[in-house]
SETOR-330845 format. One record per residue: residue in one letter; x, y, z of N, C-alpha, C in turn. Coordinates in steps of 0.02 Angstrom, whole numbers, plus 50000, padded with zeros to 5 digits. Example, Ala and Ser with C-alpha at 12.3 -4.5 7.8 and 13.67 -1.06 7.14 Angstrom:
BEGIN
a506604971650390506154977550390506604983550390/s506424988850354506844994750357506455000250394/
END
This chain:
BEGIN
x490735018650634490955015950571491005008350577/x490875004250524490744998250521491314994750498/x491624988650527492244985050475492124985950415/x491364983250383491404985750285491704990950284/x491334995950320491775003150300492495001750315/x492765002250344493505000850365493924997750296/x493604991850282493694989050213493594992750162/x493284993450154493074998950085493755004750095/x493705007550158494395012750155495155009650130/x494995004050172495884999350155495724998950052/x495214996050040495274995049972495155000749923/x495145007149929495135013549911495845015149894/x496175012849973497005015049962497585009249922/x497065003149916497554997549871497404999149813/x496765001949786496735006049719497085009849680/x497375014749733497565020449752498455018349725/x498775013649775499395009649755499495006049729/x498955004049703499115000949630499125005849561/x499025010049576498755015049515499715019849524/x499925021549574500435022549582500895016549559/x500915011749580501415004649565501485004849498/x500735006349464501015006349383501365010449346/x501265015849376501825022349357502365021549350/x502625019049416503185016649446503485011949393/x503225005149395503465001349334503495005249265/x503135008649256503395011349180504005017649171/x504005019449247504595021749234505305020449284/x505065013449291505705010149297506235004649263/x506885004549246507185000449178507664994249216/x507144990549226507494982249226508204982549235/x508504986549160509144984249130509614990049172/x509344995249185509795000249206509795000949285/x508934998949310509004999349420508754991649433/x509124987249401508384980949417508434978549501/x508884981649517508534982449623507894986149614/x507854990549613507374994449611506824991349571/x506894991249508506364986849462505954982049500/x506404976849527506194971849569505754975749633/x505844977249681505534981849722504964984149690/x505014988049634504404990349610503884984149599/x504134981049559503844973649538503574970749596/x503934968749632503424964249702502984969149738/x503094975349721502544980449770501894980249740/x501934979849670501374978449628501044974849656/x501424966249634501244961749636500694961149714/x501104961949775500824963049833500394967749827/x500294973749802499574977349811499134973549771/x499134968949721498694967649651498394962249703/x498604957549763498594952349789497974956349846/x498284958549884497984963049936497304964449901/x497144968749865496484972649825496304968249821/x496474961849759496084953249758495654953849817/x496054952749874495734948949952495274952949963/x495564961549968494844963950000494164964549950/x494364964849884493524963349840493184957649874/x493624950049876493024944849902492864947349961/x493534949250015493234950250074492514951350077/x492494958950050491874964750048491294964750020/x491434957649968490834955449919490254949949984/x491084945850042490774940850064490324941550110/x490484946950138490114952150181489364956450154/x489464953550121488464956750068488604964350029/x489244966350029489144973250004489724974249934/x489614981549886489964980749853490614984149859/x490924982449836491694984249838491654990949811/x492034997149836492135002849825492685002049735/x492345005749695492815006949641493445010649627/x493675008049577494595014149579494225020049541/x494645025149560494665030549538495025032049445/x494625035449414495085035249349495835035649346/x496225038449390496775040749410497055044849464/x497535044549491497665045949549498365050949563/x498425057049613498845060949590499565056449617/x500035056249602500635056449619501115058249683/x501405055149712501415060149764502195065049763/x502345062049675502995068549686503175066249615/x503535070849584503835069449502504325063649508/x504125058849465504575052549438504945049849396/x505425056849376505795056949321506405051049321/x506575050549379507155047249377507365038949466/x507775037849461507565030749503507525034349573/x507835041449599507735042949658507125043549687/x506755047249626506125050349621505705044449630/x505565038449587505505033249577505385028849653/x506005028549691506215025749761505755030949799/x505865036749793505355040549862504585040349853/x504325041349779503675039949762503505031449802/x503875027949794503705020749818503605019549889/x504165024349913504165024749996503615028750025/x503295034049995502785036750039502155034050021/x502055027749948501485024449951501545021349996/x501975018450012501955011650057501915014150147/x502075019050147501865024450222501155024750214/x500855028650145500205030550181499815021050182/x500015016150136499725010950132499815007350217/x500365009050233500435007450326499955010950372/x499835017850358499575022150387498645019150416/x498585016850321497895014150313497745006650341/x498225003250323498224995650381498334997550447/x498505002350477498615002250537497815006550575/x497695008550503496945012350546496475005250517/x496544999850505496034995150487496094990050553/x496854990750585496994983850620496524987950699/x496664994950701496194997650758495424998650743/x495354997850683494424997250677494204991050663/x494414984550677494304977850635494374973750707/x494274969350692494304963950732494404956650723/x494604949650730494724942950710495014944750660/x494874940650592495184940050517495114945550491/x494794951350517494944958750457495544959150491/x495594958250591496104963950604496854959650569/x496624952250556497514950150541497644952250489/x497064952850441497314953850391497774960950373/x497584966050415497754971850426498314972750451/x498414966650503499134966750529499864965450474/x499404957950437499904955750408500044960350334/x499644963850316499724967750258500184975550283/x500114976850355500574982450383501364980850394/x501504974950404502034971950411502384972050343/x501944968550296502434968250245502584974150210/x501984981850222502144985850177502764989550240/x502884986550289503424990750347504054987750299/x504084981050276504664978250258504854980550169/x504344982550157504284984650076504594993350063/x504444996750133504725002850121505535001950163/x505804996550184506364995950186506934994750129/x506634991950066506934991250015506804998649966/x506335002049993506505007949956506595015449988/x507285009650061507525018450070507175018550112/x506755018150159506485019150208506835015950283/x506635019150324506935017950390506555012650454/x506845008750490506455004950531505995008750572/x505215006250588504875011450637504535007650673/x504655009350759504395005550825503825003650787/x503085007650759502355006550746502265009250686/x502455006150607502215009250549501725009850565/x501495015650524500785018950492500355021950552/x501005022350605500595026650651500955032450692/x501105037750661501485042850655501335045550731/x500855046350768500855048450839501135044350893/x501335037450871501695034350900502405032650873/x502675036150825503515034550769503825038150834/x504615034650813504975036450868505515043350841/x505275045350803505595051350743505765056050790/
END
């Protein structure tokens, strides 16, 4: 497998969490969780940033960028801010999961980029309820 490929996978799954992030924001209320709101809000913001990078990345590299999907399943009902908080926390796991399989298939500026995008989604599922882990997004090495 080739870094493009690698890329193309990382930007499949920023698709993927962004398409969740928007959910999220619409069913989250400023006025009633705005911790949470906020959280939701910069997770966006940080996936909308992320996806940005890897289109030029992948464009700069001679190839085309993998497309989003019309929609994407959910990974649990989001009726309310709990629901809301755990939907956010297991995007941001599998989004670790996927930087952490980019920073072991990449090398120079893919692998930092991989690093630095695993880091922040390690610090992003701390604000929603998530727990510190020796090696996000790499569950054969969690200290669980």
């Amino acid at each position: 497998m080739t870094e493009v490929d690698a890329l193309q996978e990382t930007l499949a799954g920023e698709h993927a969490a962004l398409w969740v992030y928007g959910v999220l924001g619409g069913q989250t209320s400023k006025a009633t969780s705005p911790r949470l709101y906020a959280v939701v809000d910069a997770g966006y913001r940080a996936h909308r940033g992320r996806r940005d990078l890897l289109v030029r990345t992948i464009r700069d590299l001679g190839a085309e960028p993998v497309a989003a999907e019309v929609a994407y399943a959910l990974p649990n009902p989001v009726s309310n801010p709990d629901q809301v908080a755990t939907a956010g926390l297991v995007t941001e796991q599998r989004c670790a999961a996927t930087y952490a399989d980019l920073v072991a298939r990449t090398t120079g500026s893919h692998r930092r980029l991989g690093i630095e995008a695993l880091t922040e989604s390690a610090v992003r599922q701390l604000g929603l309820r998530g727990s510190p882990e020796i090696f996000p997004g790499a569950d054969e090495l969690a200290d669980r």
